[in-house]
C-alpha positions as CSV (number, residue, x, y, z in Angstrom):
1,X,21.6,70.6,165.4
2,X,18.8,71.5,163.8
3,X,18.9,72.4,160.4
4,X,16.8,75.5,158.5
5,X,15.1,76.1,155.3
6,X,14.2,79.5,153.8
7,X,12.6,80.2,150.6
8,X,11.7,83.7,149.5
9,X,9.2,84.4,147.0
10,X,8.3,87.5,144.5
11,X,5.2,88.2,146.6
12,X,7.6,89.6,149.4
13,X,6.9,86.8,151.7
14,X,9.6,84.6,153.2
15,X,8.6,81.0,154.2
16,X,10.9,79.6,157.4
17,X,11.0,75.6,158.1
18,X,12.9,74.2,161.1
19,X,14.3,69.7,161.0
20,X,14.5,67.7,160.6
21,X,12.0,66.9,160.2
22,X,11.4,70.1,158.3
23,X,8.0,71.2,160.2
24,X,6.5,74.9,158.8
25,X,7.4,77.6,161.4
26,X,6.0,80.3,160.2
27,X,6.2,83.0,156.7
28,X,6.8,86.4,157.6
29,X,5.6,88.9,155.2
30,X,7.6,92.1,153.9
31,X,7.0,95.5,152.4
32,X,8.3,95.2,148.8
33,X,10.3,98.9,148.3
34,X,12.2,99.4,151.8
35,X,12.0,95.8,153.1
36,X,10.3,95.8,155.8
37,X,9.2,93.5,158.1
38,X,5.1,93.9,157.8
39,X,3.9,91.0,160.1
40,X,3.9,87.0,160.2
41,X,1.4,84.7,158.9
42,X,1.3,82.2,162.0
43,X,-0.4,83.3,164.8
44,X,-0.3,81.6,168.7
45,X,-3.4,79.7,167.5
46,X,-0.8,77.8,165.0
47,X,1.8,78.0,166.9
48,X,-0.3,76.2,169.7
49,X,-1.0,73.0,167.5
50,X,-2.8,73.5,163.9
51,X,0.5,73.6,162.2
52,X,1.7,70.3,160.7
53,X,2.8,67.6,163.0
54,X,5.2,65.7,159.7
55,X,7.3,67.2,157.7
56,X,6.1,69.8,155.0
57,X,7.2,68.4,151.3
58,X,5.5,70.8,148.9
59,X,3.4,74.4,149.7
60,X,1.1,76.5,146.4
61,X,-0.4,79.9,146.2
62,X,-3.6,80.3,145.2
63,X,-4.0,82.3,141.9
64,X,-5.5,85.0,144.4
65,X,-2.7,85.2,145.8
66,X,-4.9,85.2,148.9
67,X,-3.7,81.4,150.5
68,X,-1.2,79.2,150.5
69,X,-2.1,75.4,150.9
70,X,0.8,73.5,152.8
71,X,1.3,70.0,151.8
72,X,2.5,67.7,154.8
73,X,3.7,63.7,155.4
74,X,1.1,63.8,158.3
75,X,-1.2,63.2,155.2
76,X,-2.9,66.8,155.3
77,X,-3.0,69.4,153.0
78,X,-4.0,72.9,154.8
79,X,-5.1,76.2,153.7
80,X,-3.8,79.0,155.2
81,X,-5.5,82.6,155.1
82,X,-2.7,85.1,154.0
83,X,-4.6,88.8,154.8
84,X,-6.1,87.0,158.2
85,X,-3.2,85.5,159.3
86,X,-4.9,82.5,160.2
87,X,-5.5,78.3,159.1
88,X,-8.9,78.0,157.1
């Protein structure tokens, strides 16, 4: 069975990881009054492949606030584009 972790943050973002291994499935981003769901950070593009292939042990914001670096036992540190959705 595999297990989940979820970790919320003050920015309104909630960060999902599925193991193990605990691989980075995707943060989905909500409004901060109501609650809403406002969209996901992963796209198909990540999805597809350019997500970590080890486990993800430690993840930072940017003092922007504008990226996220992901850092991953597959020896890769990766930057992920908040507003664009996207990997840098």
């Amino acid at each position: 069975r595999p297990f989940r972790l979820v970790s919320g943050s003050e920015d309104n973002t909630v960060a999902i990881f599925e193991g193990p291994p605990f691989k980075f499935k995707t943060v989905v981003l909500f409004e901060g009054i109501e609650g809403t769901k406002t969209g996901e950070l992963v796209d198909d593009s990540v999805k597809g492949g350019a997500a970590h292939s080890g486990s993800v042990f430690g993840l930072a914001w940017s003092p922007c606030g504008q990226r996220i670096a992901t850092a991953s036992g597959d020896k890769t540190v990766k930057i992920w584009n908040v507003p664009e959705r996207a990997l840098e």
